[in-house]
Structures are given as structure tokens and as C-alpha cells.
PQR file of N, CA, C, O and H, with PARSE charges and radii, in Angstrom:
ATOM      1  N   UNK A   1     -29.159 -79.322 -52.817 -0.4000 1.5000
ATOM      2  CA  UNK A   1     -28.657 -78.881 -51.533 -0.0000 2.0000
ATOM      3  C   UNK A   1     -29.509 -79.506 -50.443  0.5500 1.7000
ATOM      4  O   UNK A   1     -30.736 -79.406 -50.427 -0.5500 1.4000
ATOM      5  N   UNK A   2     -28.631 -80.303 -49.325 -0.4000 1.5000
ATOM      6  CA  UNK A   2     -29.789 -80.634 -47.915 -0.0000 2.0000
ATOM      7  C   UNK A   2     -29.222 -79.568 -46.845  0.5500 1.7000
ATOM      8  O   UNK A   2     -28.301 -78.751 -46.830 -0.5500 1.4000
ATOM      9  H   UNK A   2     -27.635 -80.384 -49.338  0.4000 1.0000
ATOM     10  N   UNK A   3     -30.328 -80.027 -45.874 -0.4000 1.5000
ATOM     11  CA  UNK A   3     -30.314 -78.933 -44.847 -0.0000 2.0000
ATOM     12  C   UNK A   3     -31.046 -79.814 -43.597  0.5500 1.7000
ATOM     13  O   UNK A   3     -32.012 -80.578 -43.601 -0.5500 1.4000
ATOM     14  H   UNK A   3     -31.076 -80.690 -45.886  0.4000 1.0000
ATOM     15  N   UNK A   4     -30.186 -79.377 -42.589 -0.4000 1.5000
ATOM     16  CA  UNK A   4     -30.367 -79.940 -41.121 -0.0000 2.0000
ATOM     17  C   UNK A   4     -30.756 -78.895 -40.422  0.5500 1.7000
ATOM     18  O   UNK A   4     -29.966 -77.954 -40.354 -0.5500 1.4000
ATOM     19  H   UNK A   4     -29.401 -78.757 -42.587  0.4000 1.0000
ATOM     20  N   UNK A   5     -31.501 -78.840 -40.028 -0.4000 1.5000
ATOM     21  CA  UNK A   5     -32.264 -78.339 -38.587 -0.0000 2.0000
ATOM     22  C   UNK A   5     -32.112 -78.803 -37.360  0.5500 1.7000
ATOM     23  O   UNK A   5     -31.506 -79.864 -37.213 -0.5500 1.4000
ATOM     24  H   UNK A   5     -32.142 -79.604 -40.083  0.4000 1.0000
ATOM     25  N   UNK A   6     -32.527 -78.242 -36.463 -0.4000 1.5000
ATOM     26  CA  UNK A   6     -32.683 -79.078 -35.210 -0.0000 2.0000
ATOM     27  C   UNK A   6     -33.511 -77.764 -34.299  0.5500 1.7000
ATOM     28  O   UNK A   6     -33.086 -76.625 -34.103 -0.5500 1.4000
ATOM     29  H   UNK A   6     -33.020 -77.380 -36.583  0.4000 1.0000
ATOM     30  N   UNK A   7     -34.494 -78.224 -33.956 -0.4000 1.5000
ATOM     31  CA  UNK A   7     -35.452 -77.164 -33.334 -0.0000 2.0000
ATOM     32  C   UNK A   7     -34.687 -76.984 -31.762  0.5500 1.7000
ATOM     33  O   UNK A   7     -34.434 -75.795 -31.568 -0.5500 1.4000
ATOM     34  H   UNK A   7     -34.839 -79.149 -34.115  0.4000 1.0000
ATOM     35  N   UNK A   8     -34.317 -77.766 -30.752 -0.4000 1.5000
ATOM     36  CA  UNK A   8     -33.672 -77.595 -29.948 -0.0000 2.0000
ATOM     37  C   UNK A   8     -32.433 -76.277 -29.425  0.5500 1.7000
ATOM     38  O   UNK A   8     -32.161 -75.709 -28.368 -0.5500 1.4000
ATOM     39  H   UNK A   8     -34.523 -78.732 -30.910  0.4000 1.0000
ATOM     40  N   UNK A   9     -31.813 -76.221 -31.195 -0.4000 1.5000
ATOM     41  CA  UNK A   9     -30.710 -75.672 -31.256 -0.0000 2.0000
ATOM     42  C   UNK A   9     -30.716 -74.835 -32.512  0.5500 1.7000
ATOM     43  O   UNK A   9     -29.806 -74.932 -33.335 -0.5500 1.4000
ATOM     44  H   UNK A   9     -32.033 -76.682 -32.054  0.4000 1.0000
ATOM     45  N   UNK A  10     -32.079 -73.739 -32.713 -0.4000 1.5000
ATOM     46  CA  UNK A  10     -32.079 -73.041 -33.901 -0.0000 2.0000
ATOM     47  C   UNK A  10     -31.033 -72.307 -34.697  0.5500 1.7000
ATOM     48  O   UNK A  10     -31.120 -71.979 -35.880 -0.5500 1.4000
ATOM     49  H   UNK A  10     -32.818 -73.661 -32.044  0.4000 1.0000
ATOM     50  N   UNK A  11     -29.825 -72.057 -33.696 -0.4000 1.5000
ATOM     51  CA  UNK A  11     -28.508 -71.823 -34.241 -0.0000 2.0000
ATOM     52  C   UNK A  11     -27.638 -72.351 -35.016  0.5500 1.7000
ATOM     53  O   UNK A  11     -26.778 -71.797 -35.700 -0.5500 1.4000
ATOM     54  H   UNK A  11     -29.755 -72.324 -32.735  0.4000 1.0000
ATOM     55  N   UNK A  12     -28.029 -74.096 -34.819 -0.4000 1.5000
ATOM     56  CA  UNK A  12     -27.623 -74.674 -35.515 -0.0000 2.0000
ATOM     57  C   UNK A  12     -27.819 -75.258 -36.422  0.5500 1.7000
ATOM     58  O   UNK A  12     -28.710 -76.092 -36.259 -0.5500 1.4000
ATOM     59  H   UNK A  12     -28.728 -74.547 -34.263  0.4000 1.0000
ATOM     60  N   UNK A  13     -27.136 -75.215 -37.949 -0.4000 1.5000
ATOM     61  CA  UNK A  13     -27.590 -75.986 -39.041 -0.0000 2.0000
ATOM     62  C   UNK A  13     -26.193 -76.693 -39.659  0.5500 1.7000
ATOM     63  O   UNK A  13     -24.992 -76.531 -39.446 -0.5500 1.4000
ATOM     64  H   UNK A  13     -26.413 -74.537 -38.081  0.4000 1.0000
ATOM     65  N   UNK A  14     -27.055 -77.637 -40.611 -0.4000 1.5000
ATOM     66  CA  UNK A  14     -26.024 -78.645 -42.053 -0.0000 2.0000
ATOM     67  C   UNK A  14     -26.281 -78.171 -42.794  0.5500 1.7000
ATOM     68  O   UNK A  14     -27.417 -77.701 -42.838 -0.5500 1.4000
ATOM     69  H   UNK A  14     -28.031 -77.769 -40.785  0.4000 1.0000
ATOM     70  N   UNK A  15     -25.461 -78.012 -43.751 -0.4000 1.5000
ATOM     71  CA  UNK A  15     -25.977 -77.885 -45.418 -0.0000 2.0000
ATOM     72  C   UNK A  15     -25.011 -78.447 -46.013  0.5500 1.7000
ATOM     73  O   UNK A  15     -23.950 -78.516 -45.393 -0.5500 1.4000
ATOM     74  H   UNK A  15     -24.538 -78.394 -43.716  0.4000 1.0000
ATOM     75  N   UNK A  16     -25.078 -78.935 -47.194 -0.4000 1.5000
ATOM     76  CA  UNK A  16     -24.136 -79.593 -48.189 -0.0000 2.0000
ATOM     77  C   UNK A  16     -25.071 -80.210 -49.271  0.5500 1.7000
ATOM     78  O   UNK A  16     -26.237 -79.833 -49.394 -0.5500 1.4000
ATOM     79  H   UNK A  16     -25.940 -78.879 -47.698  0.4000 1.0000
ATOM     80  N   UNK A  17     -24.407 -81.350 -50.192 -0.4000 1.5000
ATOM     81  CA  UNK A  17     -24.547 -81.670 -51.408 -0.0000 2.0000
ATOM     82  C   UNK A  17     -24.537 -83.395 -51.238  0.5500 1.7000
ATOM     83  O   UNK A  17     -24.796 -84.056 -52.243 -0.5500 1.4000
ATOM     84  H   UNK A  17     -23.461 -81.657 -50.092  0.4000 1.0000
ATOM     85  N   UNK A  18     -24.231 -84.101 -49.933 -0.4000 1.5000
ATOM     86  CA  UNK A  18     -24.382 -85.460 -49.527 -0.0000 2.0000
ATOM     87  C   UNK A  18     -24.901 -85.264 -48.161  0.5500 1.7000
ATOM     88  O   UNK A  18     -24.944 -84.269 -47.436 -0.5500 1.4000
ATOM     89  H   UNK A  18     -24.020 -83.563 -49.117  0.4000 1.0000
ATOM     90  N   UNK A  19     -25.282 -86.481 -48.008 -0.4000 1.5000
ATOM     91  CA  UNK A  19     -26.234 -86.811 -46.948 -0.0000 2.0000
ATOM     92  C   UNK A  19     -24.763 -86.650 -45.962  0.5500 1.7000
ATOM     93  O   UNK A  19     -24.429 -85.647 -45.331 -0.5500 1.4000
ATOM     94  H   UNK A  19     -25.247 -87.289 -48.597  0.4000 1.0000
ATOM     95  N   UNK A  20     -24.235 -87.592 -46.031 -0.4000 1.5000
ATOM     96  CA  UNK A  20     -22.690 -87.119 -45.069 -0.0000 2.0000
ATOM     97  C   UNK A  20     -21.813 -86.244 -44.947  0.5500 1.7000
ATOM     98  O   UNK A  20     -21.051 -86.426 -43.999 -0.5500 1.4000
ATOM     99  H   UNK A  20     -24.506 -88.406 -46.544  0.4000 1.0000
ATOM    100  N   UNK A  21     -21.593 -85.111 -45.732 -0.4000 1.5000
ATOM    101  CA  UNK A  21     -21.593 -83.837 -45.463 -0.0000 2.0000
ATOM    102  C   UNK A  21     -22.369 -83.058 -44.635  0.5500 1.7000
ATOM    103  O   UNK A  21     -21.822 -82.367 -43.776 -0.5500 1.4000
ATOM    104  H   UNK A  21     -22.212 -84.963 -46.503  0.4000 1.0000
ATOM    105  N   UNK A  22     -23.524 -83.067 -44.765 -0.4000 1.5000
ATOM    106  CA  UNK A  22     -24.562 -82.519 -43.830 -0.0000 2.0000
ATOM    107  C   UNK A  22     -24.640 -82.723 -42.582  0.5500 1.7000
ATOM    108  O   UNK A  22     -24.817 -81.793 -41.795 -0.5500 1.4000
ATOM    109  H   UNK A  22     -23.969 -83.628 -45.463  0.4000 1.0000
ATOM    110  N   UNK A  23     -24.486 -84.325 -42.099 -0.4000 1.5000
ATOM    111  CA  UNK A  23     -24.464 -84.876 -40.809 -0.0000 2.0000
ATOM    112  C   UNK A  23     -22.866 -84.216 -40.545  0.5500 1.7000
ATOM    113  O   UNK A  23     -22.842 -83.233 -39.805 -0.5500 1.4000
ATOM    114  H   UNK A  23     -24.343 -85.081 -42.738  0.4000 1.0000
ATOM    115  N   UNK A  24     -21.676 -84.647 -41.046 -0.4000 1.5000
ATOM    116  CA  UNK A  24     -20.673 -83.810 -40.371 -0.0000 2.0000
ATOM    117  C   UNK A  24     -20.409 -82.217 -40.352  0.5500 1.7000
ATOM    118  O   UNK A  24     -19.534 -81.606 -39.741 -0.5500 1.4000
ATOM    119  H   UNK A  24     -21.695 -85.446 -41.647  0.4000 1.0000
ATOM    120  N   UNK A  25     -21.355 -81.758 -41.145 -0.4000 1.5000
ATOM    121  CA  UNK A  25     -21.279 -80.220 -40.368 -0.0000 2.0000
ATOM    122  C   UNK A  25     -22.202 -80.053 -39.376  0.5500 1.7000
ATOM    123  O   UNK A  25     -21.920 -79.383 -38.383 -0.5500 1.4000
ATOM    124  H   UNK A  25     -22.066 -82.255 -41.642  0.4000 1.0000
ATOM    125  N   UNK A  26     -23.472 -80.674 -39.538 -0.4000 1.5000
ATOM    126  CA  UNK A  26     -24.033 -80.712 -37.996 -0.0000 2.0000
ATOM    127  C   UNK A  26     -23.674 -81.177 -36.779  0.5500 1.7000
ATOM    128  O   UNK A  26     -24.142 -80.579 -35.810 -0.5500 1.4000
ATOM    129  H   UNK A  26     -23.701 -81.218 -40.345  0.4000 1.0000
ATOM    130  N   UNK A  27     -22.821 -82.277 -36.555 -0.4000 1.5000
ATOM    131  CA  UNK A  27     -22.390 -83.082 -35.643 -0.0000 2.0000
ATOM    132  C   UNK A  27     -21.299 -81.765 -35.308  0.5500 1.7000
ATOM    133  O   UNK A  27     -21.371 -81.445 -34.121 -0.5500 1.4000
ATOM    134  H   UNK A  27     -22.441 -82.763 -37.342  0.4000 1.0000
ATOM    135  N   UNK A  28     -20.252 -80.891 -36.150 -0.4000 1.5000
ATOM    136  CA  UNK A  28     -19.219 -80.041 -35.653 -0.0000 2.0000
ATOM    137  C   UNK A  28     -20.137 -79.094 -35.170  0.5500 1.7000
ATOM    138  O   UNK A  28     -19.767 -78.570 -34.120 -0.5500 1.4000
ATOM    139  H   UNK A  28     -20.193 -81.151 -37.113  0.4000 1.0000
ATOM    140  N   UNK A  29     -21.248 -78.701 -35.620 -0.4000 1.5000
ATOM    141  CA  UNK A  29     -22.325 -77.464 -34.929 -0.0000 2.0000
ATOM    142  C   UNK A  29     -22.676 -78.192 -33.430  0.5500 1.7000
ATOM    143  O   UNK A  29     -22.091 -77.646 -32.495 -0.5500 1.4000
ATOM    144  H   UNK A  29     -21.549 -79.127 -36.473  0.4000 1.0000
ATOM    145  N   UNK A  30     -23.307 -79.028 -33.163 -0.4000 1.5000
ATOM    146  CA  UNK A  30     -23.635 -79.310 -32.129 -0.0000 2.0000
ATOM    147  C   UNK A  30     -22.516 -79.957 -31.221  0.5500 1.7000
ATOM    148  O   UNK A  30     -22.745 -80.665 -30.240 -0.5500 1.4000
ATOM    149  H   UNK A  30     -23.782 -79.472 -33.923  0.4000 1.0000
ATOM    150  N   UNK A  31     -21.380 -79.636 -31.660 -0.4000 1.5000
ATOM    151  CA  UNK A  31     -20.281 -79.922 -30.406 -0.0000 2.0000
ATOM    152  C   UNK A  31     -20.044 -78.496 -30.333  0.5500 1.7000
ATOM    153  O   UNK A  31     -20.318 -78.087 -29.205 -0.5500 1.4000
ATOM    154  H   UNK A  31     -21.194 -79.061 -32.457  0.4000 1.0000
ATOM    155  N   UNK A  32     -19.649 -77.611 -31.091 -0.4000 1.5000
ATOM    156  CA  UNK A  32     -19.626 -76.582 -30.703 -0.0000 2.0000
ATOM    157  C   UNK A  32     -20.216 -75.316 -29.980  0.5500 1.7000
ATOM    158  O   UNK A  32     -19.758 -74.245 -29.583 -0.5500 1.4000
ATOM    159  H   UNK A  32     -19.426 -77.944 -32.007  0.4000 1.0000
ATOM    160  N   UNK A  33     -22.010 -76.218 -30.000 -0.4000 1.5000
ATOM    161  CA  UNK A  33     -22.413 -75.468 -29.608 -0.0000 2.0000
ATOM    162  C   UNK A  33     -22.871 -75.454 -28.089  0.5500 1.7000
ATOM    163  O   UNK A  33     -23.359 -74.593 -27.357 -0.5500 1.4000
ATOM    164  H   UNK A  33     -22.382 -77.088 -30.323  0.4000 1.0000
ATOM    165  N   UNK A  34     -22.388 -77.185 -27.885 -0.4000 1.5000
ATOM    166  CA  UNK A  34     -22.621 -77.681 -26.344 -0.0000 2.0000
ATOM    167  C   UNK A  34     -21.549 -77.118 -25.865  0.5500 1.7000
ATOM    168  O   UNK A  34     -21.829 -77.118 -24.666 -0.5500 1.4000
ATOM    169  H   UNK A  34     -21.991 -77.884 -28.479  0.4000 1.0000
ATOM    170  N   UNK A  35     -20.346 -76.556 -25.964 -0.4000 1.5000
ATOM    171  CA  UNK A  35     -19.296 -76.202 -25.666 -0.0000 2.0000
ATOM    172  C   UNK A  35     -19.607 -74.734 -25.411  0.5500 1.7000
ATOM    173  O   UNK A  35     -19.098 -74.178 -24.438 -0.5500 1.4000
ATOM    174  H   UNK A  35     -20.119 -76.556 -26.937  0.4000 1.0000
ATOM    175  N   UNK A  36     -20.249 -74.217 -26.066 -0.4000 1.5000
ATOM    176  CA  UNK A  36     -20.378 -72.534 -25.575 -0.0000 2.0000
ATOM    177  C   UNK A  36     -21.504 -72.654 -24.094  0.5500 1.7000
ATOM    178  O   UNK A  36     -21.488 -71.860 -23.154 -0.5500 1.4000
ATOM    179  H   UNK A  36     -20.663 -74.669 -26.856  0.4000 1.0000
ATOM    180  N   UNK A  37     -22.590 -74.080 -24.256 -0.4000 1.5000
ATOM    181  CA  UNK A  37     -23.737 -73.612 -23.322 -0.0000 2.0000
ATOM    182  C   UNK A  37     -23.044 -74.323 -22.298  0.5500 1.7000
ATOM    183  O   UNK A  37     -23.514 -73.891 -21.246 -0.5500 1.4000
ATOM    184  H   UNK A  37     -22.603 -74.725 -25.020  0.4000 1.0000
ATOM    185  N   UNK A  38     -22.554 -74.809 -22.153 -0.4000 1.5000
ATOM    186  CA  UNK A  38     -21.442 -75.311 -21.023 -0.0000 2.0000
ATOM    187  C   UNK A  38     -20.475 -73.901 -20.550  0.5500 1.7000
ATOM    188  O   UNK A  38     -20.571 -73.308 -19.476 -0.5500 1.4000
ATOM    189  H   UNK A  38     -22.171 -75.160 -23.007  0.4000 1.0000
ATOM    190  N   UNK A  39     -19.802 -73.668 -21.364 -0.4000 1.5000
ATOM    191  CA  UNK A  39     -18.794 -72.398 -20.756 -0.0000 2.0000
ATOM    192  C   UNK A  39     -19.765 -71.165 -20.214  0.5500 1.7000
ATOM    193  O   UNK A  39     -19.541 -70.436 -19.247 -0.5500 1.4000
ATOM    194  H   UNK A  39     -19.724 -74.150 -22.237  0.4000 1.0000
ATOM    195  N   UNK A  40     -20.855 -71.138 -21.069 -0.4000 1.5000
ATOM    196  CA  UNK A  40     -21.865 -69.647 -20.483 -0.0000 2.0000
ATOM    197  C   UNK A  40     -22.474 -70.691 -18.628  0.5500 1.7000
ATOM    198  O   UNK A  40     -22.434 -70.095 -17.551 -0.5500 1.4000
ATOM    199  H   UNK A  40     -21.037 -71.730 -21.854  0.4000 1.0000
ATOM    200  N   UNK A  41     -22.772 -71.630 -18.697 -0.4000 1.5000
ATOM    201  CA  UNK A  41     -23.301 -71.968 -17.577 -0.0000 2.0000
ATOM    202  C   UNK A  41     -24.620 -72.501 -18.072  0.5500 1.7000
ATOM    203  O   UNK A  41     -25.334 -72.919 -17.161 -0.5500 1.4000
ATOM    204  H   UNK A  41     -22.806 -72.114 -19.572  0.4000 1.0000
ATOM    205  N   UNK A  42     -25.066 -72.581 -19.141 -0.4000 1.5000
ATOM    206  CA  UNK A  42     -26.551 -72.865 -19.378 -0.0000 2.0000
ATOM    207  C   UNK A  42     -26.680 -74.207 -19.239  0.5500 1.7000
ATOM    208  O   UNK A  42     -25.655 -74.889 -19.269 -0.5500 1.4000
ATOM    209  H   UNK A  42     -24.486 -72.242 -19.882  0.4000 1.0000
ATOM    210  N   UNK A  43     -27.621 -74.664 -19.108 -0.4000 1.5000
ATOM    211  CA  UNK A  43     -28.467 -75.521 -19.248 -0.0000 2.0000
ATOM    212  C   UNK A  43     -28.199 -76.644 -20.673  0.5500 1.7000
ATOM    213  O   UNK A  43     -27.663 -76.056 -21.612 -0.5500 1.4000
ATOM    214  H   UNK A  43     -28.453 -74.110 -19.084  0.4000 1.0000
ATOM    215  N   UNK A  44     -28.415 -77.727 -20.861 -0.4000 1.5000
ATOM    216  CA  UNK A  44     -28.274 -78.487 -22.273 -0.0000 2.0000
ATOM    217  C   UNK A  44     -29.987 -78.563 -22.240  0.5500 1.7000
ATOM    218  O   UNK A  44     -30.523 -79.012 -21.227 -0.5500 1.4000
ATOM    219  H   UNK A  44     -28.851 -78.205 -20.098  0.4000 1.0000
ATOM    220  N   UNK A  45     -30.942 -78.035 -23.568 -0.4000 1.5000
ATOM    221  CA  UNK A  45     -32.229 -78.611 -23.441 -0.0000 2.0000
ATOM    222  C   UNK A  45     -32.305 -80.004 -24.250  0.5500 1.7000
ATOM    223  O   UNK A  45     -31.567 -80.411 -25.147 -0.5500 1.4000
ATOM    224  H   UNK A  45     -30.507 -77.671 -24.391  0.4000 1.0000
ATOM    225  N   UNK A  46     -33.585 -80.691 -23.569 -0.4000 1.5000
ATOM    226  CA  UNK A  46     -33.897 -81.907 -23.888 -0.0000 2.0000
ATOM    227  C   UNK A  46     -33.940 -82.054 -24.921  0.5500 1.7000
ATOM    228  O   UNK A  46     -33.980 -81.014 -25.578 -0.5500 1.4000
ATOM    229  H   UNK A  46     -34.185 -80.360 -22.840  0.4000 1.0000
ATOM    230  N   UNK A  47     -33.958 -83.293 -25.652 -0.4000 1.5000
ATOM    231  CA  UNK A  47     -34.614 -83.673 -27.099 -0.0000 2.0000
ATOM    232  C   UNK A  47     -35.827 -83.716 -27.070  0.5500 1.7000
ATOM    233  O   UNK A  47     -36.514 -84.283 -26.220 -0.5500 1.4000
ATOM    234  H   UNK A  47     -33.925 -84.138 -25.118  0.4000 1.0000
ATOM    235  N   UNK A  48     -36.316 -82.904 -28.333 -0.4000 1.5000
ATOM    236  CA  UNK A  48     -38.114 -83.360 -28.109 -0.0000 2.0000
ATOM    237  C   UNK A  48     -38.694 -83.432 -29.610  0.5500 1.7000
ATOM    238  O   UNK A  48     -39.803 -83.038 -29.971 -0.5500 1.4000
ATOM    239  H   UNK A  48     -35.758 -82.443 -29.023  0.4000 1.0000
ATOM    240  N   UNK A  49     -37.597 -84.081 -30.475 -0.4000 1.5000
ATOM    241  CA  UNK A  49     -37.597 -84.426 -31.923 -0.0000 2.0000
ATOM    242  C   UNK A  49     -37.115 -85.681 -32.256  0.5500 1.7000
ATOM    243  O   UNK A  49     -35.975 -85.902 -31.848 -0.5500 1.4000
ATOM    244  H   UNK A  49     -36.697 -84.401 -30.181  0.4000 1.0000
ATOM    245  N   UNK A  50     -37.659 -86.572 -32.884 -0.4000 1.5000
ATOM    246  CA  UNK A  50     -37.100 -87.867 -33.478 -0.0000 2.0000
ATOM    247  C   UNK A  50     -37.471 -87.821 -35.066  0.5500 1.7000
ATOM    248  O   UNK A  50     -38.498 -87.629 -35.718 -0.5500 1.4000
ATOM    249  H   UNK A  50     -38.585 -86.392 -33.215  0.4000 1.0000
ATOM    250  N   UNK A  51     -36.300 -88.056 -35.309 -0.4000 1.5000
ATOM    251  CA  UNK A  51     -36.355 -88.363 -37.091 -0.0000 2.0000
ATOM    252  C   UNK A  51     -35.681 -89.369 -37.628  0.5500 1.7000
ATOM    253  O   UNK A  51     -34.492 -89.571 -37.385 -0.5500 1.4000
ATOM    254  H   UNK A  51     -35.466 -88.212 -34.780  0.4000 1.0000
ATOM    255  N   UNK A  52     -36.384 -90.078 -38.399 -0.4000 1.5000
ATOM    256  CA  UNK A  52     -35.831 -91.417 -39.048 -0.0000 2.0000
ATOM    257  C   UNK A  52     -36.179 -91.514 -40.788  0.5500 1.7000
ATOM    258  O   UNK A  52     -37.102 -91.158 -41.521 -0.5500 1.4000
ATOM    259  H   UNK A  52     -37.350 -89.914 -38.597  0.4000 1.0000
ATOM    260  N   UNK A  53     -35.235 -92.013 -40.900 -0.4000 1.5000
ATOM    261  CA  UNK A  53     -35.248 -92.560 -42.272 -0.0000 2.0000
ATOM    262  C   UNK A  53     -35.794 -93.773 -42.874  0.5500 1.7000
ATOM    263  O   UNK A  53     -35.256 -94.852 -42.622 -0.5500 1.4000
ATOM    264  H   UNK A  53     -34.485 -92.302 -40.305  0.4000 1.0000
ATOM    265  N   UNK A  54     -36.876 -93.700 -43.693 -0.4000 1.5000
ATOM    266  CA  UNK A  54     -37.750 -95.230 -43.886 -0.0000 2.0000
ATOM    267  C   UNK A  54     -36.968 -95.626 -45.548  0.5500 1.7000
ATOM    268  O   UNK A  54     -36.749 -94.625 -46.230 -0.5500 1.4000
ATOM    269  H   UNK A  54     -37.313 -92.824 -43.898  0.4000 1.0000
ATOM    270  N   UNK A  55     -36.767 -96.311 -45.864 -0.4000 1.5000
ATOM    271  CA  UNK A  55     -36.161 -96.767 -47.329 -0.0000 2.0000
ATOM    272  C   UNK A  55     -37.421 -97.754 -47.628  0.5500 1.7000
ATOM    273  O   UNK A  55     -37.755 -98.700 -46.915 -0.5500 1.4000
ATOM    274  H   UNK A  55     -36.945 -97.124 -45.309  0.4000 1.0000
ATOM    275  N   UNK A  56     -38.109 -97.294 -48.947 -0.4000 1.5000
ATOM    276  CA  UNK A  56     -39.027 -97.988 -49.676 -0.0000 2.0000
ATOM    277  C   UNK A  56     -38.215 -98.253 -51.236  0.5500 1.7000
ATOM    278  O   UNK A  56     -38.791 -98.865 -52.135 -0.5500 1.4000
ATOM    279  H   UNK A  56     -37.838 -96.526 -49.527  0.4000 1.0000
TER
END
């Protein structure tokens, strides 16, 4: 099982069984969730996380 985080947006997570599963349930979390902080009036906070993938 993987799992996506995103400290920005502790509400939101991935989980699944492929690496691309995970990214498309996160990518539907974080549209959905810019969509609620937009309709409430909030604020979008910054990014203050970078993550990359190194292949050895």
C-alpha cells in the first residue's frame, strides 16, 4: 500500500496499490479541496515541501 501526504493540506491524502493510483486520488483530493477553500473564502497556503524521486 502507498500513501500521499501533503503537509499543506493535512486533509488530504492518496492511497492505493500503484504509484498512479495514488497520484490520481491525490490530484482529485487537491482539486477538491481548492474548491471548498475557494467557496469558504480562504486563503490557498503556500508550498513549503518539495519531493522528488531519484532512480538508482
Amino acid at each position: 500500500m502507498l500513501l500521499i501526504i501533503l503537509p499543506e493540506f493535512p486533509q488530504c491524502l492518496g492511497t492505493g496499490t500503484t504509484i498512479e493510483e495514488v497520484e490520481q486520488q491525490i490530484k482529485a483530493a487537491i482539486v477538491f479541496h481548492l474548491e471548498e477553500l475557494r467557496q469558504s473564502g480562504s486563503s490557498i497556503p503556500e508550498a513549503r515541501t518539495l519531493c522528488k524521486y531519484v532512480e538508482v
